[in-house]
C-alpha positions as a LaTeX table, in Angstrom:
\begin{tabular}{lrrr}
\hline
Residue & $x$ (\AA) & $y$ (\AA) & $z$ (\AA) \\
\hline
Unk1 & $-14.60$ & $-25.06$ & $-23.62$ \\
Unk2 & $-18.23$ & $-23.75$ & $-23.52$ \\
Unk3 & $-17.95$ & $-21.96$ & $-20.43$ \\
Unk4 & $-14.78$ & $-20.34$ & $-21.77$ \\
Unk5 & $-16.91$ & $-18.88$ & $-24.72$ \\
Unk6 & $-20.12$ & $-18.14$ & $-22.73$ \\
Unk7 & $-19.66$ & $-14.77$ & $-22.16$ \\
Unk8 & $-18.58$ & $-13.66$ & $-25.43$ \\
Unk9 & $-21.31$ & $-15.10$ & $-27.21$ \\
Unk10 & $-23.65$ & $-14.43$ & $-24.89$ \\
Unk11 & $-23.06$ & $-10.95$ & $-25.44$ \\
Unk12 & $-22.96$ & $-10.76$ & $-29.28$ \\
Unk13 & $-26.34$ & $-12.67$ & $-29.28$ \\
Unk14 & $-27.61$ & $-9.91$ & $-26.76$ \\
Unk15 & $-30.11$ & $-7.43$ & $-28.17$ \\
Unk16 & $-28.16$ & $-4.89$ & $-25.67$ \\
Unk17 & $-24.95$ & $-5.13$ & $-28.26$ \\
Unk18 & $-25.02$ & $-2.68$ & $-30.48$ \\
Unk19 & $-26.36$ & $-0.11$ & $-27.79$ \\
Unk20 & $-23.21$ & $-1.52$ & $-25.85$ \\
Unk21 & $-20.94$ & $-1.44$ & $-28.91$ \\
Unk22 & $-22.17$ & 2.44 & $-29.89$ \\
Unk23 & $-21.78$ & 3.04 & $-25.74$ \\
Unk24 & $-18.20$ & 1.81 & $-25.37$ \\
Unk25 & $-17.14$ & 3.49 & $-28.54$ \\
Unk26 & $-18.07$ & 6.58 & $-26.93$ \\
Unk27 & $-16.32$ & 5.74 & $-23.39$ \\
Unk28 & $-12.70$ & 5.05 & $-25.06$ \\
Unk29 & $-11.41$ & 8.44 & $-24.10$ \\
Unk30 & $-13.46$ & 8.33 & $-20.81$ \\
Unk31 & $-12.20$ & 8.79 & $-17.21$ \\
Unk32 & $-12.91$ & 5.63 & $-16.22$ \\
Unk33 & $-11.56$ & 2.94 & $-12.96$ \\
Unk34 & $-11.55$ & $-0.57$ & $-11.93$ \\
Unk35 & $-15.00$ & 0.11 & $-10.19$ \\
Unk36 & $-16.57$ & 0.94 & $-13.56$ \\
Unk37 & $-14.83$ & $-2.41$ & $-14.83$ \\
Unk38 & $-17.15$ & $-4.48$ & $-11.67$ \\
Unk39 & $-19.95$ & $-2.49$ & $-12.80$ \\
Unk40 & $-19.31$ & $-3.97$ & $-16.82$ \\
Unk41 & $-19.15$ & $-7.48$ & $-15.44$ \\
Unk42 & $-21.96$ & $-7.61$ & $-13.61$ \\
Unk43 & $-23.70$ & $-6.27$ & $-16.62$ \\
Unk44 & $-22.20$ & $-9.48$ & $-18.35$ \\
Unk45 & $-23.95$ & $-11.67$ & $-15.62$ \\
Unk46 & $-26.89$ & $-9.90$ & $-15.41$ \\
Unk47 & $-27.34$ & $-10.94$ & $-19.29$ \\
Unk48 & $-27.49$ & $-14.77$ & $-17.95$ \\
Unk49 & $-28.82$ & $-14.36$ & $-13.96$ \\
Unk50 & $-30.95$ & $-11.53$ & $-14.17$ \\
Unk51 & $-31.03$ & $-9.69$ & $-10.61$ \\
Unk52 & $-32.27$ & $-6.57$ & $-9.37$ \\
Unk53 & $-28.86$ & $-4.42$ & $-8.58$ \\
Unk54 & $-28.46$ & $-1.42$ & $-6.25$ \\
Unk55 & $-27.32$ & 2.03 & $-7.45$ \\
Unk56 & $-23.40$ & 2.18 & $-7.10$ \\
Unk57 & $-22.28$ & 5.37 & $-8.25$ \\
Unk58 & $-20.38$ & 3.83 & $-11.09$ \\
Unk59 & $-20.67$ & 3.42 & $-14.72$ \\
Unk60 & $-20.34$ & 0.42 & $-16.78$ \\
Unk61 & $-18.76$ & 1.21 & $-19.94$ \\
Unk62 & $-21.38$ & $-1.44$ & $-21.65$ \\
Unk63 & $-24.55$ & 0.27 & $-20.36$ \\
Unk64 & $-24.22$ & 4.05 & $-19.88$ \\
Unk65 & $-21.98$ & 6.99 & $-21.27$ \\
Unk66 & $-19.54$ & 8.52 & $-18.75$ \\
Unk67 & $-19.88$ & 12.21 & $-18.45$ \\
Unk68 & $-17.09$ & 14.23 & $-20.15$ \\
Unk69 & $-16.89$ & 16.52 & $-16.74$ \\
Unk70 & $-16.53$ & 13.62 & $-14.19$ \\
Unk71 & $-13.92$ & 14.13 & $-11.80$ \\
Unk72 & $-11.34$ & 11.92 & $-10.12$ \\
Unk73 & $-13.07$ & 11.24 & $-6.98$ \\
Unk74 & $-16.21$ & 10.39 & $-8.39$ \\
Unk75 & $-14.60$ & 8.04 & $-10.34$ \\
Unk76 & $-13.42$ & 6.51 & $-6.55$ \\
Unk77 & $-9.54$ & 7.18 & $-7.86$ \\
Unk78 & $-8.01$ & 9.44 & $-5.11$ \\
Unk79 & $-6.52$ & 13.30 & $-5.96$ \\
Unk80 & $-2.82$ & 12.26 & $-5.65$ \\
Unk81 & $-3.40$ & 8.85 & $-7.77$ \\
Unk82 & $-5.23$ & 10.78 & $-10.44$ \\
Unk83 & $-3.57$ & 11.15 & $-13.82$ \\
Unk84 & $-5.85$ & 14.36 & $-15.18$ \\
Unk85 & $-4.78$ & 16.17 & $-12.29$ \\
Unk86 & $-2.18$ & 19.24 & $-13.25$ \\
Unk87 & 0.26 & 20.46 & $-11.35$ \\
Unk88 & 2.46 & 23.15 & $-11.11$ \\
Unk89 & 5.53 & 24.28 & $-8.36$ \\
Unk90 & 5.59 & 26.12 & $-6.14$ \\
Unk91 & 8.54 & 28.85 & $-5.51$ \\
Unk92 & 11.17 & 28.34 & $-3.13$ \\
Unk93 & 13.16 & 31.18 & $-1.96$ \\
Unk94 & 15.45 & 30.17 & 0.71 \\
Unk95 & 17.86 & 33.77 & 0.59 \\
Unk96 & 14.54 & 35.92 & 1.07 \\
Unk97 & 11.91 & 33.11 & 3.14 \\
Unk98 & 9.69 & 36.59 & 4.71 \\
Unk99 & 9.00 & 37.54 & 0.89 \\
Unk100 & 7.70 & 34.30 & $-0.67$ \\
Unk101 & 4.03 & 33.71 & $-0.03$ \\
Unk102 & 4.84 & 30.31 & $-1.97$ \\
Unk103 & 7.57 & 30.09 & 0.67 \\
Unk104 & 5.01 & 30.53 & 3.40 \\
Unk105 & 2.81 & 28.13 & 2.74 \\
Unk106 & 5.10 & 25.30 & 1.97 \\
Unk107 & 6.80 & 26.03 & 5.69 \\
Unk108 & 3.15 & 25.92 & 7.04 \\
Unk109 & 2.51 & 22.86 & 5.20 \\
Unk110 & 5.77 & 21.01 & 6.20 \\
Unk111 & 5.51 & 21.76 & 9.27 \\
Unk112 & 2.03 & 20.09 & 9.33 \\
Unk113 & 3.26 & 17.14 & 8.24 \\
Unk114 & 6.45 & 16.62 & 10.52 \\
Unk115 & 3.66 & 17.47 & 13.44 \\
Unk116 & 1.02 & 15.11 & 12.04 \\
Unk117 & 3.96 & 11.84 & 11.93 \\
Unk118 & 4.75 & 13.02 & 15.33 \\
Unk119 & 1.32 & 12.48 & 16.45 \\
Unk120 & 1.23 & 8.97 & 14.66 \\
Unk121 & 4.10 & 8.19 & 17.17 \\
Unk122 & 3.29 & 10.27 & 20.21 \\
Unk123 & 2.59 & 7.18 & 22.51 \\
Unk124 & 6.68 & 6.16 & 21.35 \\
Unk125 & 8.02 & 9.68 & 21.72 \\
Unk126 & 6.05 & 9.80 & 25.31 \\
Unk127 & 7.81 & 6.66 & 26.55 \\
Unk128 & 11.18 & 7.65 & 25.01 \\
Unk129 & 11.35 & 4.94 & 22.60 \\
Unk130 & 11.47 & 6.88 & 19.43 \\
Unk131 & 12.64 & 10.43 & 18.57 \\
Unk132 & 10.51 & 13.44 & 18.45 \\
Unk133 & 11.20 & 14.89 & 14.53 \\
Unk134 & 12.12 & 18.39 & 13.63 \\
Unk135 & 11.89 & 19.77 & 10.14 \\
Unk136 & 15.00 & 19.88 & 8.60 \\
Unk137 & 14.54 & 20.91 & 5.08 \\
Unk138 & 11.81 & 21.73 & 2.53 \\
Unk139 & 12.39 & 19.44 & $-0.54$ \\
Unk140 & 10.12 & 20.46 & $-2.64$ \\
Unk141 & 6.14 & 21.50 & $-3.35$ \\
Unk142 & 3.56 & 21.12 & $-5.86$ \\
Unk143 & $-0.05$ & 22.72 & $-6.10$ \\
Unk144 & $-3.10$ & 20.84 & $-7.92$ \\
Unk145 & $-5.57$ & 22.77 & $-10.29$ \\
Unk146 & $-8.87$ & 22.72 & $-8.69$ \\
Unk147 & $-10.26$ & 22.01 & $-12.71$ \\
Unk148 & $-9.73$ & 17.75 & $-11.56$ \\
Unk149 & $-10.59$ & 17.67 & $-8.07$ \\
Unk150 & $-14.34$ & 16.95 & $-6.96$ \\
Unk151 & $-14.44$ & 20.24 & $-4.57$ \\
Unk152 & $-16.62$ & 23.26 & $-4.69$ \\
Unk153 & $-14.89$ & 26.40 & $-6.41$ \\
Unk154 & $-12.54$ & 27.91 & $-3.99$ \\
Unk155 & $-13.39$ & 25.53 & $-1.52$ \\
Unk156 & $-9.72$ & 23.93 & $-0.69$ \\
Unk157 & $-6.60$ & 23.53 & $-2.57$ \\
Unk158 & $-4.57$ & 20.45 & $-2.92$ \\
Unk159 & $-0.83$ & 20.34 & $-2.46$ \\
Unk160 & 1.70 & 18.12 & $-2.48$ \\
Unk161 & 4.68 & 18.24 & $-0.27$ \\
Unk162 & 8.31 & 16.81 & $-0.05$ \\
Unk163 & 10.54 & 17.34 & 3.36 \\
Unk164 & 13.54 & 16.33 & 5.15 \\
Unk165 & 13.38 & 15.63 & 8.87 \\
Unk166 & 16.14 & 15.38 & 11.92 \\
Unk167 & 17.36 & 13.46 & 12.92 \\
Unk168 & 16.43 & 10.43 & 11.17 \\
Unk169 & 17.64 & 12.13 & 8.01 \\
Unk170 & 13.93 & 10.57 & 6.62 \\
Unk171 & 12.93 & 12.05 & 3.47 \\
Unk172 & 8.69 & 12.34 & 3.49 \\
Unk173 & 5.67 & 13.07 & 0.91 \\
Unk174 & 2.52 & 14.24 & 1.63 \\
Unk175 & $-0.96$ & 15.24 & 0.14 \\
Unk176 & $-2.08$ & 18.40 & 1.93 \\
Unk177 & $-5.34$ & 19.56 & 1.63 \\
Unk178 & $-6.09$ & 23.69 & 2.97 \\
Unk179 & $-9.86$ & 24.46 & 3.21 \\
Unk180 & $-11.15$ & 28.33 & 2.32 \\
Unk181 & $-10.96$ & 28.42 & 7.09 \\
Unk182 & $-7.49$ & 27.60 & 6.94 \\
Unk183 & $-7.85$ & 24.09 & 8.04 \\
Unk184 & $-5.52$ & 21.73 & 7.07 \\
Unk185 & $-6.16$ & 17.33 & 6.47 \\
Unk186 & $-3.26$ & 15.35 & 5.60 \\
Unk187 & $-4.89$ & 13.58 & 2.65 \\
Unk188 & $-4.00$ & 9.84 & 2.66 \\
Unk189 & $-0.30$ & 8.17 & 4.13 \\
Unk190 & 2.72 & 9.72 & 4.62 \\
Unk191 & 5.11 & 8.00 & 2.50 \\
Unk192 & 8.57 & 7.31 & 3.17 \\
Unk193 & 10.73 & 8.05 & 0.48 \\
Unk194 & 14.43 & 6.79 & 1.28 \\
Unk195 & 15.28 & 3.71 & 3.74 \\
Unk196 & 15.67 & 3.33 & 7.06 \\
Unk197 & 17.19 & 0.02 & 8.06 \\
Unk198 & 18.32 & 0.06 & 11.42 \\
Unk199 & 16.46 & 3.37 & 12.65 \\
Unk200 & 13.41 & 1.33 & 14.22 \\
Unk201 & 14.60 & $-1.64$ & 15.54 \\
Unk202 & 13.35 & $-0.89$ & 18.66 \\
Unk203 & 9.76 & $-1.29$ & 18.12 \\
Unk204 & 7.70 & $-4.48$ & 16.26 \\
Unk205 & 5.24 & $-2.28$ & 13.93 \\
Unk206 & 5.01 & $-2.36$ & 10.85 \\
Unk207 & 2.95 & 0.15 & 9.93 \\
Unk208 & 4.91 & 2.60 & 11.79 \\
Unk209 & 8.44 & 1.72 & 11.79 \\
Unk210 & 9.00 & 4.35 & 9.37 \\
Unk211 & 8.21 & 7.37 & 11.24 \\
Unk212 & 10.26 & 5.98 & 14.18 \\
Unk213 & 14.29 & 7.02 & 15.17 \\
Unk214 & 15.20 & 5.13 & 18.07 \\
Unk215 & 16.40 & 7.29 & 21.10 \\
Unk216 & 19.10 & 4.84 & 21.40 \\
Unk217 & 20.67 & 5.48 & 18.32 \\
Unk218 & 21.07 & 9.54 & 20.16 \\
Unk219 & 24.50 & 10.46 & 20.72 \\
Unk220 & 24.86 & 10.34 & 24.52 \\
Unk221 & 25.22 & 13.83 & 25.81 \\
Unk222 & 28.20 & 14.48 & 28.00 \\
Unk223 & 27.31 & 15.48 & 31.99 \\
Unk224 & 29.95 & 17.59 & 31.83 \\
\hline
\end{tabular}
């Protein structure tokens, strides 16, 4: 059908196409996203409705030449979702915990996390229909290069953390971010990583029925 073939003829017939062709050749190996793909697309329309268009922030592989430096975020792809980021573990000592600065941190950061899902459930914890969480174990850490992340040199530093928690036995990861101050910003959700059928059936939401343990499931504690 015609309007099947529209676009690609449209564009070979375009004066634009070999600027395009020469453009995408040199975009193959580009950091590129599905915002740069709308951007391409509405270069294809603008080649049949020409409109004025406002400034995105994002390339079209057709029209312009990605930069060989761009990062991750301004690409609109988030640091834990971005492929070119490296990472590298960190060391955990568990016979010698005073000694490990790696150690350190990861406790700091873990601990962070366990206090930032409590938070998400504080109004449940408050009215004693879920469990207030304790860290239970460190499972793991990882640290991101600052070469792929859009921050200023030395700014903040990018981990990403894996924990245990009691006594929902709830295994947890979580992008930490630590500014130059100390600060500390959960970047993005905190993802459950093993199930927990049965642990929230006291509450109707789904968005946090993961964090929850019902008090109910407690053992009951003896009087006596």
């Amino acid at each position: 059908p015609r309007s099947t073939l529209f676009p690609y003829t449209t564009l070979f017939r375009s004066p634009q196409f070999p600027q395009w062709r020469s453009n995408l050749l040199m975009n193959q190996h580009a950091l590129a996203s599905t915002y740069d793909f709308h951007e391409m697309l509405q270069d294809l329309l603008q080649l049949s409705a020409p409109k004025e268009r406002l400034a995105s922030g994002f390339h079209s592989l057709f029209s312009s030449v990605v930069p060989e430096n761009r990062t991750c975020s301004e690409a609109g792809v988030r640091n834990q979702d971005c492929l070119c980021s490296v990472q590298s573990a960190l060391e955990l000592e568990p016979d010698d915990r005073s000694n490990s600065n790696d150690t350190a941190k990861l406790t700091k950061f873990s601990q962070f996390v366990v206090d930032r899902i409590n938070g998400m459930i504080r109004d449940l914890i408050f009215d004693k229909t879920c469990t207030l969480l304790k860290l239970k174990a460190i499972l793991y850490g990882r640290v991101y290069t600052q070469s792929s992340l859009s921050l200023s040199e030395n700014s903040a530093q990018d981990y990403l953390v894996g924990i245990e928690v009691n006594p929902s036995g709830g295994t947890f990861e979580a992008y930490v971010r630590e500014y130059a101050n100390g600060s500390l910003v959960v970047e993005g959700e905190v993802c459950r990583l093993n199930m927990y059928r049965g642990q929230a059936d006291c509450i109707k939401d789904k968005l946090r029925e993961k964090y929850c343990y019902c008090q109910n499931l407690l053992p009951i504690q003896s009087s006596s």
